[in-house]
PQR file of N, CA, C, O and H, with PARSE charges and radii, in Angstrom:
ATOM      1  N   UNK A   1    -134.368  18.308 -20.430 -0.4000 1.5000
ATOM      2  CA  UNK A   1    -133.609  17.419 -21.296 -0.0000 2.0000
ATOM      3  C   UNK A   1    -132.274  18.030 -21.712  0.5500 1.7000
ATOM      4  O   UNK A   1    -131.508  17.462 -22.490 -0.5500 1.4000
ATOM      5  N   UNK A   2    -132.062  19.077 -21.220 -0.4000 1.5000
ATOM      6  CA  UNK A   2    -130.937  19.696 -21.732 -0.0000 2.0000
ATOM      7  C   UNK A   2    -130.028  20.582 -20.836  0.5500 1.7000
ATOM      8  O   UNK A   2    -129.383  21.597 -21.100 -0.5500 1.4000
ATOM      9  H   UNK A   2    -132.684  19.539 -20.588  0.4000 1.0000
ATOM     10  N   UNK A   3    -130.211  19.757 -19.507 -0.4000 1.5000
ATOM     11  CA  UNK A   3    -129.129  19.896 -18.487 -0.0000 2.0000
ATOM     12  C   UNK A   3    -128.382  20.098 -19.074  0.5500 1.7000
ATOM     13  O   UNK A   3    -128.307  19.746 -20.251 -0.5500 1.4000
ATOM     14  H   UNK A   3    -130.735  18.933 -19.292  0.4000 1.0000
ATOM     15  N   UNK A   4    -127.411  20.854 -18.350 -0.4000 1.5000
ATOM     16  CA  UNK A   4    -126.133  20.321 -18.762 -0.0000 2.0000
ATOM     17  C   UNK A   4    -125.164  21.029 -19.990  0.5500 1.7000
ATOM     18  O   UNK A   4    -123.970  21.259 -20.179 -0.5500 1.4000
ATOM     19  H   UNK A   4    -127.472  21.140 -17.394  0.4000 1.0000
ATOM     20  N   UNK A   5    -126.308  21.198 -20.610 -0.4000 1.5000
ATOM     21  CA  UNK A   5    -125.662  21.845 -22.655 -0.0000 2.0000
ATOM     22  C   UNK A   5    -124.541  23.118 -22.092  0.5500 1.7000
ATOM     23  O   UNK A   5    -123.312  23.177 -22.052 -0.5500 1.4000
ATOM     24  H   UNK A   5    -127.278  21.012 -20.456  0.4000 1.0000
ATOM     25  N   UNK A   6    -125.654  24.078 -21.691 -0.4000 1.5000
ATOM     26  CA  UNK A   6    -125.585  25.557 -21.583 -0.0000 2.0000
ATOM     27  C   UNK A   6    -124.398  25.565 -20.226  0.5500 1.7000
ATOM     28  O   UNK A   6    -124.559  25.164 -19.074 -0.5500 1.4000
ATOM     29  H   UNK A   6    -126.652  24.030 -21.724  0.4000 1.0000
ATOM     30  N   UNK A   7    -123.602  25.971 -20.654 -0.4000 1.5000
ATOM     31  CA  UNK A   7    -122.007  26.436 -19.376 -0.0000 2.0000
ATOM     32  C   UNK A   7    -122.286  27.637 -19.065  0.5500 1.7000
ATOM     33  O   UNK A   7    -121.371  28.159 -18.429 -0.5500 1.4000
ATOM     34  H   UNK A   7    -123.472  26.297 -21.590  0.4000 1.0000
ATOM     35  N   UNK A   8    -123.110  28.256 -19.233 -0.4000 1.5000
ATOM     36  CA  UNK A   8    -123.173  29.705 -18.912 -0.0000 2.0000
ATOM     37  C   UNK A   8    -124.540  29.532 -17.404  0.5500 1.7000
ATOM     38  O   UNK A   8    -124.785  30.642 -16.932 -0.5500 1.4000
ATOM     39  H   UNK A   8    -123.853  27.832 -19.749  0.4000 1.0000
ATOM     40  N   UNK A   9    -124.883  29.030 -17.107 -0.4000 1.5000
ATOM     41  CA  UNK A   9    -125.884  28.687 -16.104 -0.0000 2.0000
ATOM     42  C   UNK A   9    -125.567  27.393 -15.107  0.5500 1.7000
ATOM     43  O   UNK A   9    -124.937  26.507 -15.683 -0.5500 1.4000
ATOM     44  H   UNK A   9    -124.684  28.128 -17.490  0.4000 1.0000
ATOM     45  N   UNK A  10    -125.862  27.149 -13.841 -0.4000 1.5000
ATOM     46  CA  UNK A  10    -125.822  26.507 -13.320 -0.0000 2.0000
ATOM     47  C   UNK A  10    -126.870  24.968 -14.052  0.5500 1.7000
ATOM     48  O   UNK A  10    -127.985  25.011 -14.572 -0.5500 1.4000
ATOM     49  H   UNK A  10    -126.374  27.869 -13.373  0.4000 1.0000
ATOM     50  N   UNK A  11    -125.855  23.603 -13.783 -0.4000 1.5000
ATOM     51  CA  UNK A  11    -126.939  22.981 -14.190 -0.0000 2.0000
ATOM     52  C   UNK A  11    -127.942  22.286 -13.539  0.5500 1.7000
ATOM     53  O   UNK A  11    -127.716  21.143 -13.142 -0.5500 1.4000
ATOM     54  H   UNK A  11    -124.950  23.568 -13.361  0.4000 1.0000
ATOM     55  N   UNK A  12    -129.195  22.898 -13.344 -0.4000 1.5000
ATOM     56  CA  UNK A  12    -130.228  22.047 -12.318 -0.0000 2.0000
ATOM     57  C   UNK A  12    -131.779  22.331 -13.135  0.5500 1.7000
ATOM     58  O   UNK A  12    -132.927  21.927 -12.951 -0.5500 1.4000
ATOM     59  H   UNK A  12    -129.379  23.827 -13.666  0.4000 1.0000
ATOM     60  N   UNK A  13    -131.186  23.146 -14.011 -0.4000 1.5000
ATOM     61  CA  UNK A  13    -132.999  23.152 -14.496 -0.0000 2.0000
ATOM     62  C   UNK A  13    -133.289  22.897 -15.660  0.5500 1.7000
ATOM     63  O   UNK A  13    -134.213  22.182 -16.048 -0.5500 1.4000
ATOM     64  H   UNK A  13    -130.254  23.473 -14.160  0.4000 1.0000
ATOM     65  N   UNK A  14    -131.917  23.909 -16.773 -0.4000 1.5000
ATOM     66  CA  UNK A  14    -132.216  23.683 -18.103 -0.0000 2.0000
ATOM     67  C   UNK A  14    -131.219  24.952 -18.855  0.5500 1.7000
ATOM     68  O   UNK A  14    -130.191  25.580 -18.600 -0.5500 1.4000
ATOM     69  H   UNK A  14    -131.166  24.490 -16.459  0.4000 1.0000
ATOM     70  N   UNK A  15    -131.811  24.899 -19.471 -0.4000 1.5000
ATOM     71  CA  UNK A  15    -130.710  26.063 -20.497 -0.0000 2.0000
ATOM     72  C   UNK A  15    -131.291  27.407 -20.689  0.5500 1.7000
ATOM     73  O   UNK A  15    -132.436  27.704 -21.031 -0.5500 1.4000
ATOM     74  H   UNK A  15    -132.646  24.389 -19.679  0.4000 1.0000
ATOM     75  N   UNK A  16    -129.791  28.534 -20.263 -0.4000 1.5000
ATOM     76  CA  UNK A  16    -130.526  29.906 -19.950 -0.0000 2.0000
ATOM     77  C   UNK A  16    -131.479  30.487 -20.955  0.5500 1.7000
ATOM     78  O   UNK A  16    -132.161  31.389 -20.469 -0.5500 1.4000
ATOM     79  H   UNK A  16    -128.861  28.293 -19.985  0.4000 1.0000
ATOM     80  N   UNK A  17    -131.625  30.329 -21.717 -0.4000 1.5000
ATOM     81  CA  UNK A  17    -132.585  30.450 -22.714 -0.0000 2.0000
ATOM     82  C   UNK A  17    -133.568  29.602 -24.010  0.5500 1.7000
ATOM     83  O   UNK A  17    -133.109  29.376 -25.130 -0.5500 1.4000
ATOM     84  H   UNK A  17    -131.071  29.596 -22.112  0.4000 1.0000
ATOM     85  N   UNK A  18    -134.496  29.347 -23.721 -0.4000 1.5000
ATOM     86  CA  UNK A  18    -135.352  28.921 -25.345 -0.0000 2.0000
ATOM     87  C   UNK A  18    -136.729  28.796 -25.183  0.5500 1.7000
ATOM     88  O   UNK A  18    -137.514  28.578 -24.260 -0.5500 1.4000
ATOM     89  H   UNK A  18    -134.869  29.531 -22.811  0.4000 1.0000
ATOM     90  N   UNK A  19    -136.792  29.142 -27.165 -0.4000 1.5000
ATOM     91  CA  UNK A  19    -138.034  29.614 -27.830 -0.0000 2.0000
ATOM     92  C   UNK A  19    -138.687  28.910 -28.459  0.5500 1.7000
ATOM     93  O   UNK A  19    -138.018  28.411 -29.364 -0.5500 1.4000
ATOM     94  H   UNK A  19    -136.154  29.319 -27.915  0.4000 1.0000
ATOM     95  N   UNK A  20    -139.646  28.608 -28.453 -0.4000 1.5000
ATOM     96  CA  UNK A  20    -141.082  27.624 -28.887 -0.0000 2.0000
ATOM     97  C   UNK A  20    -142.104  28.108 -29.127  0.5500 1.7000
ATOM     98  O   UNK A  20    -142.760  28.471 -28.151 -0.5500 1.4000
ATOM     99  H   UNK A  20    -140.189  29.014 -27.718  0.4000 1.0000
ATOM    100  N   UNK A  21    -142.797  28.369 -30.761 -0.4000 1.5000
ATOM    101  CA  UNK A  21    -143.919  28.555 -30.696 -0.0000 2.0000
ATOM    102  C   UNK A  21    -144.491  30.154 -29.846  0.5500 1.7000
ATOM    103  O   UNK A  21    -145.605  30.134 -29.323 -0.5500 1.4000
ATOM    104  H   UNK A  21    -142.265  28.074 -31.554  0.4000 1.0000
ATOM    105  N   UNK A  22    -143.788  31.231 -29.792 -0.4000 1.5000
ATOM    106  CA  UNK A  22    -144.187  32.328 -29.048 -0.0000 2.0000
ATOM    107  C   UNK A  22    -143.927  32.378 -27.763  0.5500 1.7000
ATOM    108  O   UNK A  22    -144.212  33.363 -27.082 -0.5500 1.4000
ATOM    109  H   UNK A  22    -142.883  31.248 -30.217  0.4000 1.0000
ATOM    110  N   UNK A  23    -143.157  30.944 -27.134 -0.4000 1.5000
ATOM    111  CA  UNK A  23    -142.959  31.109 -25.798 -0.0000 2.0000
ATOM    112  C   UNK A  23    -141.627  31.305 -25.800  0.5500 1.7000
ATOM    113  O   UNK A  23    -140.846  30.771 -26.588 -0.5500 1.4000
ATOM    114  H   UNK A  23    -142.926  30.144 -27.687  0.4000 1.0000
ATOM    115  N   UNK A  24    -141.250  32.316 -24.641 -0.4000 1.5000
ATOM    116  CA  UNK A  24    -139.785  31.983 -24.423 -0.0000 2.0000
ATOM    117  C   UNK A  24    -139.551  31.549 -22.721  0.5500 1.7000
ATOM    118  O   UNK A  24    -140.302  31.856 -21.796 -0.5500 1.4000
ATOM    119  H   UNK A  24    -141.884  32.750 -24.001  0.4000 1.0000
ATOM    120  N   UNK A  25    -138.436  30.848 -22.648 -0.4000 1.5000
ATOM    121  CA  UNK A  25    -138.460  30.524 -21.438 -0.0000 2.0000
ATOM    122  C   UNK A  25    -136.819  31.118 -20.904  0.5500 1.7000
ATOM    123  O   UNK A  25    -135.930  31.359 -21.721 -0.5500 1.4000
ATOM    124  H   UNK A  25    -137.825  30.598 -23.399  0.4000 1.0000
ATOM    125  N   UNK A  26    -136.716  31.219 -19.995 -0.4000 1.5000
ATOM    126  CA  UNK A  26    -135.067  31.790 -19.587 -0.0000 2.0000
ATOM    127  C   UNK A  26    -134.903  30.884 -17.726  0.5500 1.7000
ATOM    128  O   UNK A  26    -135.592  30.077 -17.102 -0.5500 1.4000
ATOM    129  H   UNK A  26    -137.438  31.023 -19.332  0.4000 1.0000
ATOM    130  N   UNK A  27    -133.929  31.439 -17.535 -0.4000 1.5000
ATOM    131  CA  UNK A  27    -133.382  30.763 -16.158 -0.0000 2.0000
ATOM    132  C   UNK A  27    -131.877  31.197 -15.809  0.5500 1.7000
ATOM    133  O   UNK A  27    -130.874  30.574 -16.160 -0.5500 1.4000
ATOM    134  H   UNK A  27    -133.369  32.094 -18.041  0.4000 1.0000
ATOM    135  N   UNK A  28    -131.902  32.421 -15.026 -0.4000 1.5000
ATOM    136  CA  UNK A  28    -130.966  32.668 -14.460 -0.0000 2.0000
ATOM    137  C   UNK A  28    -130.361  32.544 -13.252  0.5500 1.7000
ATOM    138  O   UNK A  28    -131.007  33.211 -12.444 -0.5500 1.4000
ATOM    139  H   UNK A  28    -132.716  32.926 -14.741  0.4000 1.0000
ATOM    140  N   UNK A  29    -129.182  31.871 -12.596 -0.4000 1.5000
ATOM    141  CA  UNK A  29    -128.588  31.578 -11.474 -0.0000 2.0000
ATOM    142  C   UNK A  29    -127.541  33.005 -11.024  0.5500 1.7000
ATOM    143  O   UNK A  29    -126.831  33.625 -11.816 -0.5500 1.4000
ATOM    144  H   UNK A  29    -128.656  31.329 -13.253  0.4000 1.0000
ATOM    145  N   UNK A  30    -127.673  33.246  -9.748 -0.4000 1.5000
ATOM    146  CA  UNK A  30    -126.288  33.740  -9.096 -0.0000 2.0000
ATOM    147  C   UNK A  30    -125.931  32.922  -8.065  0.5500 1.7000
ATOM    148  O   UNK A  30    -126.665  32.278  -7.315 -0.5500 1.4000
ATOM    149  H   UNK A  30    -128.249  32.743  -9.104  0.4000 1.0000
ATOM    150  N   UNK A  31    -124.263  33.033  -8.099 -0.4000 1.5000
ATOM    151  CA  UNK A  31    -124.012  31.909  -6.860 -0.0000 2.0000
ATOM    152  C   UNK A  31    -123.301  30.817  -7.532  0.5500 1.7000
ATOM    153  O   UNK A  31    -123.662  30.838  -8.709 -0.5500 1.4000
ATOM    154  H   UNK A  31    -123.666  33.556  -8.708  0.4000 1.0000
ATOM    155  N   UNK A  32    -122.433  29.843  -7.326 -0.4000 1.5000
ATOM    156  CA  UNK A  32    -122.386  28.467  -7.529 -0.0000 2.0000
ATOM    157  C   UNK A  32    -123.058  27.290  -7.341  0.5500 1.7000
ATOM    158  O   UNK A  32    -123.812  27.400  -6.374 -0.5500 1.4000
ATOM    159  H   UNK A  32    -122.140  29.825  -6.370  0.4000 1.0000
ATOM    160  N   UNK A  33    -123.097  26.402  -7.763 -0.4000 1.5000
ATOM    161  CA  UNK A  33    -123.508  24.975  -7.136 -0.0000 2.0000
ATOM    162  C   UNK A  33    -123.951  24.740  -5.992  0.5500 1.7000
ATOM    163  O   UNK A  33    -125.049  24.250  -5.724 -0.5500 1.4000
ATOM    164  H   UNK A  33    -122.485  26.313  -8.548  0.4000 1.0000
ATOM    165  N   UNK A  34    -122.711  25.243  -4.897 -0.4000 1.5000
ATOM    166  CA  UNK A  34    -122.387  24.712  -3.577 -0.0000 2.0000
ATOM    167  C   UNK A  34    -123.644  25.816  -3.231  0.5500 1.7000
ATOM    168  O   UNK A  34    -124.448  25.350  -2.424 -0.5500 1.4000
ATOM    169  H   UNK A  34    -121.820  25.641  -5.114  0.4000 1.0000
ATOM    170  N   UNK A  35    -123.911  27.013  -3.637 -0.4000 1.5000
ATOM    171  CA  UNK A  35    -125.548  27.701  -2.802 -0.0000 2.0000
ATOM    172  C   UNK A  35    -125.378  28.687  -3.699  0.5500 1.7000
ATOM    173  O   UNK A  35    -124.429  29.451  -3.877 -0.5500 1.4000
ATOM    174  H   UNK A  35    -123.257  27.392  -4.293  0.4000 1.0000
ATOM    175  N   UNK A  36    -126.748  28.540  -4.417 -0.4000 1.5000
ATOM    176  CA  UNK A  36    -127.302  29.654  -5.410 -0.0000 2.0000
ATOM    177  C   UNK A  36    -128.722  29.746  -5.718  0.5500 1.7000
ATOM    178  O   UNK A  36    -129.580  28.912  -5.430 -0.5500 1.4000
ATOM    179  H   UNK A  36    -127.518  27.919  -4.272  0.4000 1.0000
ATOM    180  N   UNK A  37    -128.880  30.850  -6.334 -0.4000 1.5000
ATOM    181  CA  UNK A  37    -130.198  31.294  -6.227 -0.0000 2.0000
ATOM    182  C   UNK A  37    -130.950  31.478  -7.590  0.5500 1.7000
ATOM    183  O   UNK A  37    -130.277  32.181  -8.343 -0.5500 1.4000
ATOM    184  H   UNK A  37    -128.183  31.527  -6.569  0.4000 1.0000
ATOM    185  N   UNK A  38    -132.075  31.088  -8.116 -0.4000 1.5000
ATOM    186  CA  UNK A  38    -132.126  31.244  -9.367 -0.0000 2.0000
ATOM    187  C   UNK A  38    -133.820  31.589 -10.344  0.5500 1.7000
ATOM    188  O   UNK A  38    -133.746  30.593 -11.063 -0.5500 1.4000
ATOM    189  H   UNK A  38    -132.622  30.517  -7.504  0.4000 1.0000
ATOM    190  N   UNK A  39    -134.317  31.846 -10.510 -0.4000 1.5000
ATOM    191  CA  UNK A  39    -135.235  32.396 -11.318 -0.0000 2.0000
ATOM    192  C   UNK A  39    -135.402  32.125 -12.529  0.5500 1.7000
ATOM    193  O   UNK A  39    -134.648  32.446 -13.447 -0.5500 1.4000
ATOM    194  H   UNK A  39    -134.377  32.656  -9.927  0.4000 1.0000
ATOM    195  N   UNK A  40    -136.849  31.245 -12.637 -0.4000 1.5000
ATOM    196  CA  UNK A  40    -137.170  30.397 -14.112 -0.0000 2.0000
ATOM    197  C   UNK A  40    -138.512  31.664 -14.157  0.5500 1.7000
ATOM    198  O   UNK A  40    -139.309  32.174 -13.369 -0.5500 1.4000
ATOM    199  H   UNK A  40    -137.462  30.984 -11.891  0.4000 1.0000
ATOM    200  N   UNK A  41    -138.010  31.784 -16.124 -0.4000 1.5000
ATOM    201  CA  UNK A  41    -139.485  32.569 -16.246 -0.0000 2.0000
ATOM    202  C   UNK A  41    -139.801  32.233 -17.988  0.5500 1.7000
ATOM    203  O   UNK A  41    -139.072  32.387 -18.968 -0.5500 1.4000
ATOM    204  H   UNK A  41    -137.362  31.371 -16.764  0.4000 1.0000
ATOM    205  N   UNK A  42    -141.096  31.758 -17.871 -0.4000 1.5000
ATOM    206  CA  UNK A  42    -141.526  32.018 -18.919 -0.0000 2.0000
ATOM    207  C   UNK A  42    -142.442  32.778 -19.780  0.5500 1.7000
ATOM    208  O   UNK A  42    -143.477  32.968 -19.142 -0.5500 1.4000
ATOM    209  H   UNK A  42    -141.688  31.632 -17.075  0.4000 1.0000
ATOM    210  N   UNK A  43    -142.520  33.377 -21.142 -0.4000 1.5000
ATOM    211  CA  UNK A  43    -143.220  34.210 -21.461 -0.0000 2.0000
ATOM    212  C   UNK A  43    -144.277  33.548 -22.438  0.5500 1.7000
ATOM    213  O   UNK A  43    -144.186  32.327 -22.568 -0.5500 1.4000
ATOM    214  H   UNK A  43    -141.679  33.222 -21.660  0.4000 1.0000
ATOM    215  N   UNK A  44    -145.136  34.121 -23.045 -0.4000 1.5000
ATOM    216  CA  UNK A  44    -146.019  34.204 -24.015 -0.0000 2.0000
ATOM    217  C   UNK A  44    -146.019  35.434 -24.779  0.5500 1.7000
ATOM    218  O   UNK A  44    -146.175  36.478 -24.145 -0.5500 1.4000
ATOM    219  H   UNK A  44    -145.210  35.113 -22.939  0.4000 1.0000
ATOM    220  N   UNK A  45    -145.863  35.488 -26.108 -0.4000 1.5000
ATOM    221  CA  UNK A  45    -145.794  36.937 -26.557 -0.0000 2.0000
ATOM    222  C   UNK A  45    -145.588  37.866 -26.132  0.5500 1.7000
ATOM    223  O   UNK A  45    -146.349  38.822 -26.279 -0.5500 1.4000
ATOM    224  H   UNK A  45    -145.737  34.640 -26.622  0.4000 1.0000
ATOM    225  N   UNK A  46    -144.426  37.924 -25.416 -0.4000 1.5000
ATOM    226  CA  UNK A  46    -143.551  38.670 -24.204 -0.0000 2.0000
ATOM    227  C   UNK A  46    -144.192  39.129 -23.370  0.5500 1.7000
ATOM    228  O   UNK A  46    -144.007  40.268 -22.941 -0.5500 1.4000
ATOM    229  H   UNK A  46    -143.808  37.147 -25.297  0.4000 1.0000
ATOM    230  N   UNK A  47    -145.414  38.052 -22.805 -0.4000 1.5000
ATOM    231  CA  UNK A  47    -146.131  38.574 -21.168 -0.0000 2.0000
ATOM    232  C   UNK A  47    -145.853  37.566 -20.583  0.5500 1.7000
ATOM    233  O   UNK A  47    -145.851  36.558 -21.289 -0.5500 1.4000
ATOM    234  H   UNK A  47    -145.564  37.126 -23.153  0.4000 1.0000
ATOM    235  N   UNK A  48    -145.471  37.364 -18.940 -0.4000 1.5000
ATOM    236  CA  UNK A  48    -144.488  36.895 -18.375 -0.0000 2.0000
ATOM    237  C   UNK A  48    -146.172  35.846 -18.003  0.5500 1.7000
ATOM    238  O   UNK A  48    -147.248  36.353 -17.686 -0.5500 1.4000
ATOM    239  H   UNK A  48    -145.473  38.183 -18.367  0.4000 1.0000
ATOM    240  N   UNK A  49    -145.973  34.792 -18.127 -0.4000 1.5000
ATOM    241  CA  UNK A  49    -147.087  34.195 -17.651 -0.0000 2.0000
ATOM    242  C   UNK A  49    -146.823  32.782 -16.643  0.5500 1.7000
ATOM    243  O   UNK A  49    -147.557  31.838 -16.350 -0.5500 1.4000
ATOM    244  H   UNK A  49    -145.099  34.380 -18.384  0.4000 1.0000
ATOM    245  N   UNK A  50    -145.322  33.159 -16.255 -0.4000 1.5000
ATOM    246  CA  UNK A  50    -144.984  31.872 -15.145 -0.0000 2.0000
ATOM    247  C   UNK A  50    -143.312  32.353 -14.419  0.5500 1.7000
ATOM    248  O   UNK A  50    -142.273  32.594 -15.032 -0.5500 1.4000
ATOM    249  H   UNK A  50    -144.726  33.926 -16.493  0.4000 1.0000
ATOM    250  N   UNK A  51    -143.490  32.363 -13.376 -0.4000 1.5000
ATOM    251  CA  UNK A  51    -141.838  32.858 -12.309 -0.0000 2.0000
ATOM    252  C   UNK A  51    -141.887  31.635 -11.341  0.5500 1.7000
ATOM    253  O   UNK A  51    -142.860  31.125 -10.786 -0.5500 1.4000
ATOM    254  H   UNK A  51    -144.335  32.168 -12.878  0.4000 1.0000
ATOM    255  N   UNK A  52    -140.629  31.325 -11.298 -0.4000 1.5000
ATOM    256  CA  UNK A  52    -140.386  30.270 -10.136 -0.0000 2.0000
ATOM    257  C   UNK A  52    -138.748  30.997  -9.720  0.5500 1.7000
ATOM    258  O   UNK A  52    -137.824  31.163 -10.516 -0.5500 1.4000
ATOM    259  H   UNK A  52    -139.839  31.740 -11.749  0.4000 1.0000
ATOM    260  N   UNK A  53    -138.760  31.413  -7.950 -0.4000 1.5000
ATOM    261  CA  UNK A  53    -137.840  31.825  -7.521 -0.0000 2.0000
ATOM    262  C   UNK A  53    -137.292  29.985  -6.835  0.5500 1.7000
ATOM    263  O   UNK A  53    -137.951  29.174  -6.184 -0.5500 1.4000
ATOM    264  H   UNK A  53    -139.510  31.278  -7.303  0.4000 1.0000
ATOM    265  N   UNK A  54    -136.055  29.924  -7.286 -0.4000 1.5000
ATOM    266  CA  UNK A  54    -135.034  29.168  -6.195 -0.0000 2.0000
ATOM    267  C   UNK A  54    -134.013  28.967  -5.785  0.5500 1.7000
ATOM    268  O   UNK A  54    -133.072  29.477  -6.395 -0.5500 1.4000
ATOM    269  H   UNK A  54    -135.521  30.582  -7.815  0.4000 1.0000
ATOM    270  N   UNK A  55    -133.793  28.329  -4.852 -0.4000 1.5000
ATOM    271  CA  UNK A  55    -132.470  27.972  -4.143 -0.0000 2.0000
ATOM    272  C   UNK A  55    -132.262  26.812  -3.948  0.5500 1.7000
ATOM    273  O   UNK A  55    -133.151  25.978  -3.776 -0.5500 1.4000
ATOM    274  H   UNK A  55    -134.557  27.916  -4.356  0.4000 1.0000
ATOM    275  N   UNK A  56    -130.646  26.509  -3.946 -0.4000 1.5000
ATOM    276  CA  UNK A  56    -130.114  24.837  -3.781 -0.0000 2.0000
ATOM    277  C   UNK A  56    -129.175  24.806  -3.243  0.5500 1.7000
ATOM    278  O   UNK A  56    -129.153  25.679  -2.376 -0.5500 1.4000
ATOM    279  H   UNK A  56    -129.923  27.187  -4.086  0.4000 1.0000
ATOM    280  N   UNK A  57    -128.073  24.075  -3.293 -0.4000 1.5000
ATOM    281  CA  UNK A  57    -126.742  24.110  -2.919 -0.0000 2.0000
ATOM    282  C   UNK A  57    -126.578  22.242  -2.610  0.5500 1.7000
ATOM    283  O   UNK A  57    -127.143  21.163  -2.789 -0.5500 1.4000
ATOM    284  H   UNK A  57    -128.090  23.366  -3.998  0.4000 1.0000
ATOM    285  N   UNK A  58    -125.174  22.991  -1.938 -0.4000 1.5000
ATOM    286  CA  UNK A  58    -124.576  21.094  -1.621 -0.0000 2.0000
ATOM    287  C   UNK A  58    -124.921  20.724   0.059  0.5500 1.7000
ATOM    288  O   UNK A  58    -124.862  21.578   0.944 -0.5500 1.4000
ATOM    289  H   UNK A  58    -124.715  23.867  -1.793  0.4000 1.0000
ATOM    290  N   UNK A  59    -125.294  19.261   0.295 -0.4000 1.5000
ATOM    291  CA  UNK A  59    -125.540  18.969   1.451 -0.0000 2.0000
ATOM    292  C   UNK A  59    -124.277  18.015   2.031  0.5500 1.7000
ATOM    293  O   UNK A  59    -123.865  16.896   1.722 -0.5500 1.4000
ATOM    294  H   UNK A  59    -125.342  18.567  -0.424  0.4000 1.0000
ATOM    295  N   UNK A  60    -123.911  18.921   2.929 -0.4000 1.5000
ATOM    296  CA  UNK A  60    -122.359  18.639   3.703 -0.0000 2.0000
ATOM    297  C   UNK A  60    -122.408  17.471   4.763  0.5500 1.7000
ATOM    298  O   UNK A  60    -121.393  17.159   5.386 -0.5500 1.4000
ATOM    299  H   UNK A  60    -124.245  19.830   3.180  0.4000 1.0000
TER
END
């Protein structure tokens, strides 16, 4: 829901950082738009209890 907010991250997933209830969640991109690579992780009382590696880009 919050594409878009965060300028510091590519927008395709969500915002590089937030906290709920003991969870934190993050999402970092390298790369641009056009092909980048990026890593969603979330924690639980700072034990990592979910990683999603990906990639996207533009279709020419």
């Amino acid at each position: 829901m919050k594409v878009g907010e965060d300028k510091s991250v590519i927008p395709v997933r969500g915002v590089s950082k937030f906290e709920n209830n003991g969870y934190v969640y993050t999402f970092k991109t390298t790369g641009a738009i056009e092909n980048f690579d990026g890593i969603e992780q979330i924690y639980k009382d700072n034990n990592l209890i979910y990683e999603l590696h990906c990639s996207g880009g533009l279709i020419k």
